[in-house]
C-alpha positions as CSV (number, residue, x, y, z in Angstrom):
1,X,0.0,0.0,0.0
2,X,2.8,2.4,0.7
3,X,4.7,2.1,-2.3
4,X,1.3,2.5,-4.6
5,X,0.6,5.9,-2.3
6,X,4.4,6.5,-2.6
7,X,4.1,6.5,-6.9
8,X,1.1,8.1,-6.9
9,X,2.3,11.0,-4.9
10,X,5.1,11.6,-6.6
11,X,2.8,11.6,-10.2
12,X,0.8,14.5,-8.3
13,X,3.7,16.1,-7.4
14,X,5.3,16.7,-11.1
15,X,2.4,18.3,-12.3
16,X,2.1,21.0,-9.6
17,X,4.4,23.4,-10.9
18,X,6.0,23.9,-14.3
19,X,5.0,21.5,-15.2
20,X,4.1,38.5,-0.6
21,X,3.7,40.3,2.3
22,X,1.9,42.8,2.2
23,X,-1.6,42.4,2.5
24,X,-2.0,45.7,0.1
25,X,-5.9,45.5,-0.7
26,X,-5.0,47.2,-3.5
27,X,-2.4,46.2,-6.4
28,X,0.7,47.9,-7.0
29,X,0.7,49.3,-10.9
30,X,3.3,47.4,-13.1
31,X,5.5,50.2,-14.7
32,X,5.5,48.2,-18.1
33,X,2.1,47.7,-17.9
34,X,-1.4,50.1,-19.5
35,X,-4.6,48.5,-19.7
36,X,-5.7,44.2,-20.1
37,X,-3.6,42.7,-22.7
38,X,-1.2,45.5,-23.4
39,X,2.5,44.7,-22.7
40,X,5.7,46.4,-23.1
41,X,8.6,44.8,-24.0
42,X,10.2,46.7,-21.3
43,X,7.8,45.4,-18.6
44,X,9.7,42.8,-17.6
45,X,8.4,42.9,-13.9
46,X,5.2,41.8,-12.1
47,X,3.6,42.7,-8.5
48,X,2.5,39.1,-6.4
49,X,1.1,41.7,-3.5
50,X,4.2,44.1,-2.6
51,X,6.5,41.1,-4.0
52,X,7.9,42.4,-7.3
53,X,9.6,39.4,-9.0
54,X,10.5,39.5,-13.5
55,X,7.4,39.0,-15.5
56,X,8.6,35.3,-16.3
57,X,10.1,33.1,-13.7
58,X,11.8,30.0,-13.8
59,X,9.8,26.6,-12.5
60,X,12.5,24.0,-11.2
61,X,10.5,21.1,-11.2
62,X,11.7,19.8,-14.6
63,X,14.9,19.1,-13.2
64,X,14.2,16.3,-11.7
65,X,12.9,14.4,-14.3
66,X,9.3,15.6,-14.8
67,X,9.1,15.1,-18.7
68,X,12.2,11.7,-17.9
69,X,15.0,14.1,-19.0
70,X,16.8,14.9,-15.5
71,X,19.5,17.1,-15.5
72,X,22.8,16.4,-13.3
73,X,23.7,18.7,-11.2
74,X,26.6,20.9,-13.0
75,X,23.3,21.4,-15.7
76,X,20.6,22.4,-13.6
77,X,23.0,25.4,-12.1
78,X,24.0,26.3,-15.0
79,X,20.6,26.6,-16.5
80,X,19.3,28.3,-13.6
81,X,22.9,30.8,-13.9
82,X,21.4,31.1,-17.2
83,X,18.1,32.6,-16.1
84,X,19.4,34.8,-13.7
85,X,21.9,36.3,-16.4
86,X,19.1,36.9,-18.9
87,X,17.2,38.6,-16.4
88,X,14.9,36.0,-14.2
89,X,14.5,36.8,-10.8
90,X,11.8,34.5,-10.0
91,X,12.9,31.3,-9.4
92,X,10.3,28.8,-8.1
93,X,11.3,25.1,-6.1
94,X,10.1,22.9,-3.6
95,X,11.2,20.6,-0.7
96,X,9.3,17.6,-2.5
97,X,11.2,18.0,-6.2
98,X,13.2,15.1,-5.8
99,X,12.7,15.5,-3.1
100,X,15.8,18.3,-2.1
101,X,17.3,17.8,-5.6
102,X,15.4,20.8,-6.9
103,X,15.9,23.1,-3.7
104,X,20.0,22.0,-3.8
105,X,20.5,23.3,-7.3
106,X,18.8,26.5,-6.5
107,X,20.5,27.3,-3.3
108,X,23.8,26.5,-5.0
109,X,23.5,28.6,-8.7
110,X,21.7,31.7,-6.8
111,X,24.1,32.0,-3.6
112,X,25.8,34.8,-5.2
113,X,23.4,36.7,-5.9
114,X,20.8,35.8,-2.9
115,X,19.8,39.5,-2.5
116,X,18.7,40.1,-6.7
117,X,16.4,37.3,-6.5
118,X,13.0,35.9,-5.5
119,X,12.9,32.1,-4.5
120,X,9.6,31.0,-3.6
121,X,9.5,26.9,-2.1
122,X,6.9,24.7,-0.6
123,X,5.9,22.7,1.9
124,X,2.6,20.3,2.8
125,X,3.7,16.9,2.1
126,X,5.7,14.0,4.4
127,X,8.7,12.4,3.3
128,X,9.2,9.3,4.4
129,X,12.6,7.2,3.3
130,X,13.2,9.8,0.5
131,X,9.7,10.3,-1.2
132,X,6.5,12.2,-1.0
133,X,4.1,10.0,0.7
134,X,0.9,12.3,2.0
135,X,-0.5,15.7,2.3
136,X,0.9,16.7,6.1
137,X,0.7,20.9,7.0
138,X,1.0,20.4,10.7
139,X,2.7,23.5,12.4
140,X,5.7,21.1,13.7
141,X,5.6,19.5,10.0
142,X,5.6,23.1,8.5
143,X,8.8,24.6,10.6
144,X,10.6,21.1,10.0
145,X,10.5,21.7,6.5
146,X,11.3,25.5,6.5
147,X,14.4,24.7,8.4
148,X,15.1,22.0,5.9
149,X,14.5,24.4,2.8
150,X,16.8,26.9,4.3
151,X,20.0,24.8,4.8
152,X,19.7,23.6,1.3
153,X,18.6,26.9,-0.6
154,X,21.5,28.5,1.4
155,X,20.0,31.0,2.7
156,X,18.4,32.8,5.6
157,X,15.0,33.4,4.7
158,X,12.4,32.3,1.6
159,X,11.0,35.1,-0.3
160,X,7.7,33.1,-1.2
161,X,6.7,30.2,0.7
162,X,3.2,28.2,-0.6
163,X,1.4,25.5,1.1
164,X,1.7,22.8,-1.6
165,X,-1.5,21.3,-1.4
166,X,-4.9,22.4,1.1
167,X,-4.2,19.7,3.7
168,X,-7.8,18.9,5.1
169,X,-6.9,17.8,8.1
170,X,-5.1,20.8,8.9
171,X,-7.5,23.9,9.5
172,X,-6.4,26.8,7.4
173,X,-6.1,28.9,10.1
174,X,-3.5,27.2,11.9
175,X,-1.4,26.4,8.7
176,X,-1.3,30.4,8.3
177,X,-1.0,31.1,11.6
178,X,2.7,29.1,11.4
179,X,3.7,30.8,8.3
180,X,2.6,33.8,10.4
181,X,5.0,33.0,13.0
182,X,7.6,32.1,10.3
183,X,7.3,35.3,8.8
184,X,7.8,37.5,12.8
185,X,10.9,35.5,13.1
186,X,12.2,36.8,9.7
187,X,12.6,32.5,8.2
188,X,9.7,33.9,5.8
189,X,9.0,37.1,4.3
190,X,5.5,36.4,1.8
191,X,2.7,34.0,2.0
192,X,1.3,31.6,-0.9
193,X,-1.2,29.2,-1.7
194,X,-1.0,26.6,-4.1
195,X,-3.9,25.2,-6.1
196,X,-6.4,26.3,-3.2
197,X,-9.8,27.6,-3.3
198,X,-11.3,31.0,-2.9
199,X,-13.0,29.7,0.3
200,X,-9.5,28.4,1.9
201,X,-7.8,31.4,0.6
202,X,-10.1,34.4,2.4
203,X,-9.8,31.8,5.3
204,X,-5.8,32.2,4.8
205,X,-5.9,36.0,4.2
206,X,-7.6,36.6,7.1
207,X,-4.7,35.0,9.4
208,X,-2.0,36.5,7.2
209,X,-2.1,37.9,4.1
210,X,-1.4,35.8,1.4
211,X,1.0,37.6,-1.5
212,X,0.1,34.7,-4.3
213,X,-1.9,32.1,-5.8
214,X,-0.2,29.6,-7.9
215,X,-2.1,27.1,-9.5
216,X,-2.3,25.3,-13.3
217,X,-3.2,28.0,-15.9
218,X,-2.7,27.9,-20.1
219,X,-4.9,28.3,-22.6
220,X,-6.9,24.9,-22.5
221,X,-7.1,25.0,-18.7
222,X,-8.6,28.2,-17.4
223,X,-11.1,27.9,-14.7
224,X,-8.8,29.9,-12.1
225,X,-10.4,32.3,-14.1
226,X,-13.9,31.9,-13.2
227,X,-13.2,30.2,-9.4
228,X,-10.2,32.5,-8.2
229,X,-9.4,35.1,-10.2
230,X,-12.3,37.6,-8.5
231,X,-10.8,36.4,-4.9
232,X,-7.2,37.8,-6.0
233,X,-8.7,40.9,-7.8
234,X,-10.8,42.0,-4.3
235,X,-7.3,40.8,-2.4
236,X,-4.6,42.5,-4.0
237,X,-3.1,39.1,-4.5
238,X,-0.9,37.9,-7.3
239,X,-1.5,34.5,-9.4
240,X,1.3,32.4,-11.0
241,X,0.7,30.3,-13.3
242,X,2.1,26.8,-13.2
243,X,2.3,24.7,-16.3
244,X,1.5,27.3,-18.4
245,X,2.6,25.9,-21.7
246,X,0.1,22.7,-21.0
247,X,3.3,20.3,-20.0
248,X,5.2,21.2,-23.4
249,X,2.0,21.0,-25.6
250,X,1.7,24.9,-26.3
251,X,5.8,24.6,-27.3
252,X,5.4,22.8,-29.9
253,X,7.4,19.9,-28.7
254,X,4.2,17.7,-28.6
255,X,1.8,16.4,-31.3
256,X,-0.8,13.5,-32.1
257,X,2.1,11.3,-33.2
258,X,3.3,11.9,-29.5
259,X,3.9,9.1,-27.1
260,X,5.5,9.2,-23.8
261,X,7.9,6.6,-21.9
262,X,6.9,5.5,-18.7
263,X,9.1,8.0,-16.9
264,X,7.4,11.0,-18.6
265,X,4.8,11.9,-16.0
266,X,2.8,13.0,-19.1
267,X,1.9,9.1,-19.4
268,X,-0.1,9.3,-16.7
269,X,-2.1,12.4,-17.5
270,X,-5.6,11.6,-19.7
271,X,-5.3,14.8,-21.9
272,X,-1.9,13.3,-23.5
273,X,-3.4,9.8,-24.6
274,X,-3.1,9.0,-28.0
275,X,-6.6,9.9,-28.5
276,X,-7.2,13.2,-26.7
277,X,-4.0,14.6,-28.4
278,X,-5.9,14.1,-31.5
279,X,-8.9,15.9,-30.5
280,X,-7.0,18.7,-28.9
281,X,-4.9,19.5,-31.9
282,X,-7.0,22.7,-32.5
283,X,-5.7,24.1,-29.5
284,X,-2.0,24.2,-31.2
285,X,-3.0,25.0,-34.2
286,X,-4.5,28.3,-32.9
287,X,-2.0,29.2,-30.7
288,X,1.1,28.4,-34.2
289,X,-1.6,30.8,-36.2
290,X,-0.9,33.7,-33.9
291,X,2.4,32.8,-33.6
292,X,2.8,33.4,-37.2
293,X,1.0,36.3,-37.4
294,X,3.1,38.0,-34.1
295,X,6.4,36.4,-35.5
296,X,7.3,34.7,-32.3
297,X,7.3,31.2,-30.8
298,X,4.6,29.2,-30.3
299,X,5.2,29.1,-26.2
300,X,6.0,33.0,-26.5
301,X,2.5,33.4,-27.5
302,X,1.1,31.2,-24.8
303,X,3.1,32.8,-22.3
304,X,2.6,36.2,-23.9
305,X,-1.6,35.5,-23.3
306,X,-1.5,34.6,-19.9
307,X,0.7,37.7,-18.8
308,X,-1.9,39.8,-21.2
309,X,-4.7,38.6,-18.8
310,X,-4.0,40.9,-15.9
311,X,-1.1,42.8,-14.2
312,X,-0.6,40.5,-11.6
313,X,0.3,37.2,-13.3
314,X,3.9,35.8,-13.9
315,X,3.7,32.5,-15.3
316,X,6.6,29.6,-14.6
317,X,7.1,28.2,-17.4
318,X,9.9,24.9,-16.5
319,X,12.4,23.7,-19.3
320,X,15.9,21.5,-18.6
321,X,17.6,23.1,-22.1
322,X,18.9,26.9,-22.4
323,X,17.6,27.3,-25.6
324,X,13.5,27.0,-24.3
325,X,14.5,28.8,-21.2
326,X,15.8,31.8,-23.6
327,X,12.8,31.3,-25.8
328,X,10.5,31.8,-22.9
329,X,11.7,34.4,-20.9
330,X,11.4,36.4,-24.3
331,X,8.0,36.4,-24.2
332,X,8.0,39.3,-22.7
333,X,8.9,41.3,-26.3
334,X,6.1,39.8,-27.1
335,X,2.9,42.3,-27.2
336,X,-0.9,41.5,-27.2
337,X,-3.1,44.7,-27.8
338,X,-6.8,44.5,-26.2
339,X,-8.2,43.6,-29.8
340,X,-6.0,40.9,-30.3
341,X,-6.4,39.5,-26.8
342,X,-10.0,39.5,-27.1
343,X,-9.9,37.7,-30.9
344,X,-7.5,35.3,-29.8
345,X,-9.7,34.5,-26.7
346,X,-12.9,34.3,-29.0
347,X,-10.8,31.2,-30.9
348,X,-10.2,29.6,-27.6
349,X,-14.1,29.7,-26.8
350,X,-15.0,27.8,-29.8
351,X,-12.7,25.1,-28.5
352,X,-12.9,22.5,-26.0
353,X,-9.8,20.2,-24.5
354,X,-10.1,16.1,-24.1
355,X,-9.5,14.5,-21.1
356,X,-8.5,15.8,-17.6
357,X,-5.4,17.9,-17.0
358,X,-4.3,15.4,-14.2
359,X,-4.3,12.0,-13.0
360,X,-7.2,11.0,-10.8
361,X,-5.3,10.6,-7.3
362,X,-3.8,14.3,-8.2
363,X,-6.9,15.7,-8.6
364,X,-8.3,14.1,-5.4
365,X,-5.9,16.5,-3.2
366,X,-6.9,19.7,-5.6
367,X,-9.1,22.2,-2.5
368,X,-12.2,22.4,-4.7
């Protein structure tokens, strides 16, 4: 029974991510931003509360092995050297990606430059004899694993740490209340959720004020929209999309000859079967006409619409080869006016996507 929990929470795991504090009811005005869906190529940063981080960050969950390429150690720090020098400053881990792998490369490439960057880690999950076995957001759980993320990010506080995952045996109040704590003894400076609902997130805010909301967003999956994104609005708090190139479908690296080895935690994930890939071609080819028409990248564009959907979003994209990671964080030359925003989300509303986004035991610890 363990080892089946075991597997299946480490499937949930890879598709969280990439797959502050303030408590300012009101948002902060990006400098490169004007109205909804009109970027600058110089706005290259984003407000999560009073947390300013670069417009794109960095997800380091693909490290580890989330799409069965995993990167040694000399690679991952040099990729992540490679975001900082081309102007990340948003670099997103957690205890559970590998578990420690993830956190050890970032402490290690970023140490030098600890004060010109946000890192922003997790906790919520046990790990027992090396792996993720169960949701846990205990206080003595929660300051265990902040200790832990410390020593191995090297460094004396986290910018932006998120629950993982709503634990429901846990009341929300207590979990903030630690991170409250946390934050008075100076381990913590912002608060985030992950994947939670509006309900658990005014019960968070209430405690301490949560900076950002980070939870699955691209252009086939978008009900943050129409669940959260009114919460954050009335809050002043920031979203951050995770996954937001669909797991490598929006980057063109993925189409419905695509098939995926056993250590590709796509396998696992209904809307990449044979089938549904099929069906949700239309999806890609929408997203490679605008591409053409904007002269850019197909993941430039994706990336390019969710930052065009408000102010307060920077997206994670996660990659394990310089030349996506370059190819992402340029994005942000990438400009959607209000008319093309709106036409490109009229194409999306004529479309619908196959299968679920995740694998049945993940979606069982999603907070609904």
């Amino acid at each position: 029974m363990k080892a089946g929990l075991t597997l299946a929470a480490g499937a949930a795991l890879t598709s969280i991510s990439g797959c502050a504090q303030s408590g300012l009811s009101k948002r902060l005005p990006d400098p490169g931003m004007t109205a909804k869906g009109h970027i600058h190529a110089r706005g290259n940063r984003r407000r999560l509360g009073s947390l300013e981080v670069s417009s794109v960050g960095l997800g380091c969950l693909p490290l580890v092995g989330y799409y069965g390429e995993r990167l040694d150690r000399t690679a991952s720090v040099a990729l992540i050297r490679r975001a900082f020098d081309r102007g990340c400053t948003f670099f997103d881990t957690a205890e559970v990606y590998g578990p420690y792998f993830s956190e050890e490369c970032v402490g290690e490439a970023l140490a030098p430059v600890r004060d010109q960057v946000v890192i922003a880690t997790k906790f919520g999950f046990a790990v027992e004899e090396n792996q993720p076995t169960r949701l846990n957001s205990r206080p003595d759980q929660i300051r265990w694993a902040v200790d832990g993320s410390l020593k191995r990010l090297r460094t004396d506080r986290i910018d932006l740490l998120y629950q993982h995952r709503v634990d429901p045996e846990v009341p929300m109040e207590d979990v903030a209340g630690t991170v409250k704590e946390l934050i008075q003894a100076g381990k913590v400076l912002h608060f985030g959720l992950s994947e939670a609902s509006a309900q658990s997130i005014r019960r968070a805010h209430a405690v301490q004020p949560v900076s950002a909301l980070q939870s699955e967003y691209s252009p086939w999956w978008r009900e943050p929209e129409t669940k959260v994104f009114p919460t954050l609005e009335a809050l002043g708090i920031g979203f951050v999309p995770y996954c937001p190139l669909g797991r490598g479908f929006f980057a063109g690296a993925v189409d419905e000859r695509s098939r995926f080895a056993a250590n590709d935690r796509r396998a696992t994930v209904p809307r990449f079967t044979p089938e549904n890939l099929a069906a949700n071609m239309p999806f890609l080819a929408l997203v490679r006409d605008w591409a053409r028409r904007k002269n850019a990248t197909p993941g430039q564009i994706a990336l390019a619409w969710a930052m065009a959907q408000r102010p307060w979003i920077a997206p994670i994209p996660g990659t394990t080869r310089i030349p996506h990671l370059e190819e992402n964080l340029g994005a942000t030359a990438v400009e959607l006016t209000p008319d093309e925003l709106r036409a490109f989300d009229e194409g999306l509303a004529r479309l619908h996507a196959r299968g679920a986004r995740i694998e049945p035991f993940g979606e069982g610890q999603i907070d609904h």
